[in-house]
C-alpha positions in Angstrom: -8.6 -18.3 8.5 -7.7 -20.4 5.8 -9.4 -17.6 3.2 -7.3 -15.8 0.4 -9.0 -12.8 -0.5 -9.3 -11.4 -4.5 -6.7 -8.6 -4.7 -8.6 -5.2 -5.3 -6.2 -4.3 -8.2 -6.8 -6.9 -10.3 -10.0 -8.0 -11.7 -12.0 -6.2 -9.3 -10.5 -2.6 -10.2 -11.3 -3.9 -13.9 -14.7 -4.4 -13.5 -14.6 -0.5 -11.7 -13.2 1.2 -14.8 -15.4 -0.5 -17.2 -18.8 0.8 -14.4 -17.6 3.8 -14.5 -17.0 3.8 -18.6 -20.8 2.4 -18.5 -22.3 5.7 -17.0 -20.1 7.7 -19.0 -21.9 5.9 -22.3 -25.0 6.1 -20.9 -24.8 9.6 -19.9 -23.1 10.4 -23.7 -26.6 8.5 -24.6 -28.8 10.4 -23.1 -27.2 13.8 -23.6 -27.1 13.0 -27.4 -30.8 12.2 -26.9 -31.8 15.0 -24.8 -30.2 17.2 -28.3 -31.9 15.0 -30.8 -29.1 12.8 -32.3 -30.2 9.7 -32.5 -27.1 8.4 -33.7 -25.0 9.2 -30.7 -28.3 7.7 -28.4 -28.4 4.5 -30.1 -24.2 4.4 -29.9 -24.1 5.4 -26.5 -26.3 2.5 -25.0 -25.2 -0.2 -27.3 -21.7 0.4 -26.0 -23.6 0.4 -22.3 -25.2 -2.9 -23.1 -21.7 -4.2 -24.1 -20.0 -2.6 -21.6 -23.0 -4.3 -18.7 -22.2 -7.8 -20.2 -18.8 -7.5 -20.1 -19.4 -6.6 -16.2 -21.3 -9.4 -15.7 -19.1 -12.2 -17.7 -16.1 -10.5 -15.5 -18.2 -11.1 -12.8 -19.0 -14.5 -13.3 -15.4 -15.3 -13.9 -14.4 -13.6 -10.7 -16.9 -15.8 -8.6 -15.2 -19.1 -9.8 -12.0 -18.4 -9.7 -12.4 -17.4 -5.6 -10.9 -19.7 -3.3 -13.7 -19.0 -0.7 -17.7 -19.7 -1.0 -20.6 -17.9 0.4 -20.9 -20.6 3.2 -17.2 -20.0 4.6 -17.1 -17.5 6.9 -18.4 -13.8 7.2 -15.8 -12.7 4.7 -17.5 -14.9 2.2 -21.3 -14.3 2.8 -20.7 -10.2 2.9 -18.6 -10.6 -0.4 -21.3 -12.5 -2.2 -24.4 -10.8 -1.0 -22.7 -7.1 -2.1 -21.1 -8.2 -4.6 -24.6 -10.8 -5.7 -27.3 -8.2 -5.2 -25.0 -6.0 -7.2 -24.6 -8.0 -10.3 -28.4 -8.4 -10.2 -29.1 -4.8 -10.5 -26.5 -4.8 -13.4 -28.5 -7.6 -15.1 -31.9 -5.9 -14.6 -30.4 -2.4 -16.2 -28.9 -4.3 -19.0 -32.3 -6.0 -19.8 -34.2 -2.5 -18.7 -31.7 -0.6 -21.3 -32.2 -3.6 -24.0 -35.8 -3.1 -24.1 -35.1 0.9 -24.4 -32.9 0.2 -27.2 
């Protein structure tokens, strides 16, 4: 009671579309590797770099512009720990795919 959800078609589906972009880039990347381009390699993770930031600045904005914290009910705890341990393994394969670059 008392919590208003994020609606799914807002911000949320956003940040989907730009996940799913990122493993399009990465997989352009890594194709255009695989062939020897190294134009195309070097384009296609620089745009998955952006693309991870991007995530995670959406990401950050999302979290303060809830009207619910982790400690308010259930709702709030599962949405921060899925949506928390996610944006950490986004962080870790932005750094992991900096360093590659």
């Amino acid at each position: 009671m008392g919590i208003d959800p994020i609606n799914p078609f807002e911000l949320p589906l956003l940040n989907t579309v730009i996940l799913l972009s990122s493993g399009a880039t990465i997989t352009y990347g890594h194709h255009a590797l695989i062939k020897g381009d190294r134009a195309g390699s070097l384009y296609g993770s620089i745009a998955t770099v952006v693309l991870a930031v991007i995530f995670t600045i959406f990401q950050a904005v999302e979290y303060n512009v809830s009207s619910f914290t982790i400690s308010d009910s259930v709702f709030g705890s599962c949405f921060y720990f899925g949506t928390g341990f996610h944006g950490f393994h986004v962080i870790i394969g932005t750094i992991f795919l900096g360093v590659g670059l």
